[in-house]
VOVO-871566 format. One record per residue (C-alpha): x, y, z; residue in three letters. Coordinates in steps of 0.25 Angstrom, whole numbers, plus 5000, padded with zeros to 4 digits. Layout:
! VOVO-871566
XYZAla/...
This chain:
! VOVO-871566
509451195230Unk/510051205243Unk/511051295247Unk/512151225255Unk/512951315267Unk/514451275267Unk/515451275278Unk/517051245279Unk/516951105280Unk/515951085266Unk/516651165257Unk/516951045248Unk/515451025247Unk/515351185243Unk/516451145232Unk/515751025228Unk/514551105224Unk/515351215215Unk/516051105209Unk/514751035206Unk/514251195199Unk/513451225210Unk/513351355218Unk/514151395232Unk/514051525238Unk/515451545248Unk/516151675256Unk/517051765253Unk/517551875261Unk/516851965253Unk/515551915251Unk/514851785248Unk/515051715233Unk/514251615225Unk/515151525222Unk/514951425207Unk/516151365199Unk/516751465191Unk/517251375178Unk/515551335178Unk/514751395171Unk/513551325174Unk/513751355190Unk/514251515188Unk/512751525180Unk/512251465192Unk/512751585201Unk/512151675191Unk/510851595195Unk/510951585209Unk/511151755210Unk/510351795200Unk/511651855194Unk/511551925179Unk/512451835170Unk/513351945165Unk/513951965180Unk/515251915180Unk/515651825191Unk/516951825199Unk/517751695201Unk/518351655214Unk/519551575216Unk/520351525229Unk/521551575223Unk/522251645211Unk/522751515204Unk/521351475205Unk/521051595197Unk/522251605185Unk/521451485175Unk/520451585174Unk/521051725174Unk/521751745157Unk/522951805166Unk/523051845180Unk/523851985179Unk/524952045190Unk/524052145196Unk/522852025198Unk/524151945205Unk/524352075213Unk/522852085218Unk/522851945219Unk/524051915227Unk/523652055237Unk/522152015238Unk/521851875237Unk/521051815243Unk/520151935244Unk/519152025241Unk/519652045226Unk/519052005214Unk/520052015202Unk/519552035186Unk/520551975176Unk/520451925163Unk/519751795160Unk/520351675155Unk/519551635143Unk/518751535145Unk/519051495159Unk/517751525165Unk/516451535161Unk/515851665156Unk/514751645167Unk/515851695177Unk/516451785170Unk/515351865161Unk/515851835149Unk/516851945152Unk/518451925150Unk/518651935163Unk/518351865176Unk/518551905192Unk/519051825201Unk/519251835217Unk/519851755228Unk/519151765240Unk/519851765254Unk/518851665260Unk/519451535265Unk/518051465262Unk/517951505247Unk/519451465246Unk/519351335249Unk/517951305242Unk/518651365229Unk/519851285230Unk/518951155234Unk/518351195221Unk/519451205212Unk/518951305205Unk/518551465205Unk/516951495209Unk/516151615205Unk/515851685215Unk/514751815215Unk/514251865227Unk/513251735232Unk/511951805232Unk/510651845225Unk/511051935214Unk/510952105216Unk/510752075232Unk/511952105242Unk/513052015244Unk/513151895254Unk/514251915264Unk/513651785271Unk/513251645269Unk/511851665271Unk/511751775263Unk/512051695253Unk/511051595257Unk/509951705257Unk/510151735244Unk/510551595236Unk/510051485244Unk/509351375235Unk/510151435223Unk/511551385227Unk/512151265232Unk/512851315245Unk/513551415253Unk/515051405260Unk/514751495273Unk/515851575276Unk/515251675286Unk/515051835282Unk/515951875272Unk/517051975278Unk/517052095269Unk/515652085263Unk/515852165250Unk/516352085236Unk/517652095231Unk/518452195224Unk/518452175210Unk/519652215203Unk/519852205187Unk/521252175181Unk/520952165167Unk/520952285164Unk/521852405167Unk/521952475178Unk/521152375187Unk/519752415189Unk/518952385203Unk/517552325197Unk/516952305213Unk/517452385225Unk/517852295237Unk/518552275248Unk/519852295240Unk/519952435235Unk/520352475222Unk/521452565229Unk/522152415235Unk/522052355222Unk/522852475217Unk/523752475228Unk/524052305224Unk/524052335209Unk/524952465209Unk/524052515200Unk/522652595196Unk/521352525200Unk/519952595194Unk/518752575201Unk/517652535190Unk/516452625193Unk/515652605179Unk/514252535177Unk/514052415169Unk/513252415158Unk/512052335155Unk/512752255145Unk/513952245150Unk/514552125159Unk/515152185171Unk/516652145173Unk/516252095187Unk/515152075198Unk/514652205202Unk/514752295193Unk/513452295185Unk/512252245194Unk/511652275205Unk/511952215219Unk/512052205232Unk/510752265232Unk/509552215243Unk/508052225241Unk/507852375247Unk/508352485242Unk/509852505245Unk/510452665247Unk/511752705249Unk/511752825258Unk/513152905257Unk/513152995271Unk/512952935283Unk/512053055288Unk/511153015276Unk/510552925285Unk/509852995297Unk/509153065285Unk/508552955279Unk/507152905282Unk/507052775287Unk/506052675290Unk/505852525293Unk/506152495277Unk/507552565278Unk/508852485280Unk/510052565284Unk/511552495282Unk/512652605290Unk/513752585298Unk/513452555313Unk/513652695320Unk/512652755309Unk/511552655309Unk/511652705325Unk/511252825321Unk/510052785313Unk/508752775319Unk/508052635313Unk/507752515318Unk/509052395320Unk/508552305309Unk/508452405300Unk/510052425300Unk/510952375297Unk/512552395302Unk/513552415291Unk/514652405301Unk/515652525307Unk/516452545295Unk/516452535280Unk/517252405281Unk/516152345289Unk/515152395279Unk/515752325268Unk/515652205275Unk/514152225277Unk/513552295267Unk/513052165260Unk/512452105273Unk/511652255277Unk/511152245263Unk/510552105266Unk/510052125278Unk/509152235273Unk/508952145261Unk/508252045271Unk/507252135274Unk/506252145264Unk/505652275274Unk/506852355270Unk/506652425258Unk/507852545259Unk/509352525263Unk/510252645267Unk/511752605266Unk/512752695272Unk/513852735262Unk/515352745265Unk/516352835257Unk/517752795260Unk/518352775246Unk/518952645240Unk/518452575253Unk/517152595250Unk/516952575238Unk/516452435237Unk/515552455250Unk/514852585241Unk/514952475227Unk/514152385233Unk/513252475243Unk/512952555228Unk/512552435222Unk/511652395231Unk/510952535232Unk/510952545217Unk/511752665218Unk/510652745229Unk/511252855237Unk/510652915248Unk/
């Protein structure tokens, strides 16, 4: 098969293909998406193909709006109006209870409920409401690696398994969205992202948890994340928690360091062996996927050290995502 690159002006052919059940990758601000009609179940399998995604992963479904969303939602309660109406579009994904029957159970696990999310992308918009319809939309790469915050990314990984890309450029926060659930009580953050769980709280008036348990073997996790690994490259990813760690740490030509700029200064190994995380964690966030491919391109590279940051709620989707892909290896 060949896989297509979209701009603006061929996003009705992009819409063509969903509509026909074909596969289209497309930006958000987060990270990229693999896009397939939501109300097919023959295309959602096909996304579970094309990443080599276990079945039992539930998928989130993104719409262009939140009437797009209500035939599938069994009720849209005051507090999701809330979020909705203080964070959409944007980088929040909202669990609520599943109308029966709406959607197949390729999307939604087999589980009653179902996430959905409204990106702030003008590009996916418009392809969505060219559609008609809500897509899928799980991270548009290879299943476990790290997630594509660029087209080509996404071509690296899917390319002959997918009918297209829309090109939107690098994505601008580079971390997938927060996953909040409403069906239960008090609201529990599944996946840490750029919103916290204290500004969810701030816009509910109300307690949010934060879910730290594991999944089981046989259990269906309530949303993507929780349960297998990802975001992981090749080599042998640690997290190393104190920045002085490094200088102790015995380095060679098969050793990949990711750190903020002024540390990587300080670090005495060749250029193309580092990799700039940026100034701050805010810029970390947005590059953590891309250090991790980068390395990940380099089949030489058999060890990568990952600078840790510890600034409470802020972090925390930087450390959920940088733990995953470790596989919980501290240094």
């Amino acid at each position: 098969m060949e896989t297509k690159i979209f701009k603006r002006e061929q996003l009705d052919e992009a819409a063509r293909l969903l509509s026909q059940g074909e596969l289209v990758a497309f930006p958000t601000e987060t990270v990229y998406g693999l896009g397939a009609l939501a109300t097919r179940d023959d295309s959602v399998k096909k996304v579970y193909a094309a990443k080599g995604r276990p079945s039992d992963n539930p998928l989130i479904v993104t719409v262009a709006d939140e009437e797009m969303m209500r035939p599938y939602a069994k009720e849209v309660p005051e507090r999701a109006e809330k979020l909705i109406k203080h964070f959409w579009p944007g980088p929040l994904t909202i669990l609520l209870l599943a109308k029966e029957g709406a959607l197949p159970t390729s999307v939604t696990g087999g589980l009653k409920t179902v996430a959905f999310r409204c990106p702030d992308d003008q590009l996916t918009h418009d392809l969505i409401a060219k559609l008609g319809y809500p897509i899928v939309g799980p991270s548009a790469n290879t299943s476990t690696k790290p997630s594509p915050t660029t087209a080509q990314h996404v071509y690296h990984d899917l390319k002959g398994k997918i009918a297209g890309i829309v090109d939107g450029g690098e994505t601008a926060v580079g971390l997938e969205s927060t996953i909040v659930d409403l069906s239960v009580t008090p609201a529990v953050v599944l996946r840490p992202g750029k919103i916290t769980p204290e500004e969810i709280s701030q816009v509910l008036g109300e307690e949010v948890l934060i879910n730290r348990g594991k999944v089981g073997d046989k259990e269906v996790p309530k949303a993507p994340g929780m349960k297998y690994r990802h975001y992981a490259p090749s080599a042998q990813v640690y997290v190393v928690d104190r920045p002085e760690t490094f200088a102790k740490l015995k380095l060679d030509a098969s050793c990949g360091l990711m750190a903020t700029s002024d540390l990587l200064e300080q670090l005495d190994l060749p250029e193309q062996n580092k990799f700039s995380l940026g100034k701050n964690l805010a810029e970390a966030d947005h590059n953590l996927f891309a250090g991790l491919r980068y390395f990940d391109d380099r089949p030489e590279i058999k060890t990568i050290y990952v600078e840790a940051f510890d600034q409470g709620e802020a972090s925390l989707a930087y450390m959920n995502r940088l733990n995953k892909a470790a596989g919980g290896h501290h240094i």
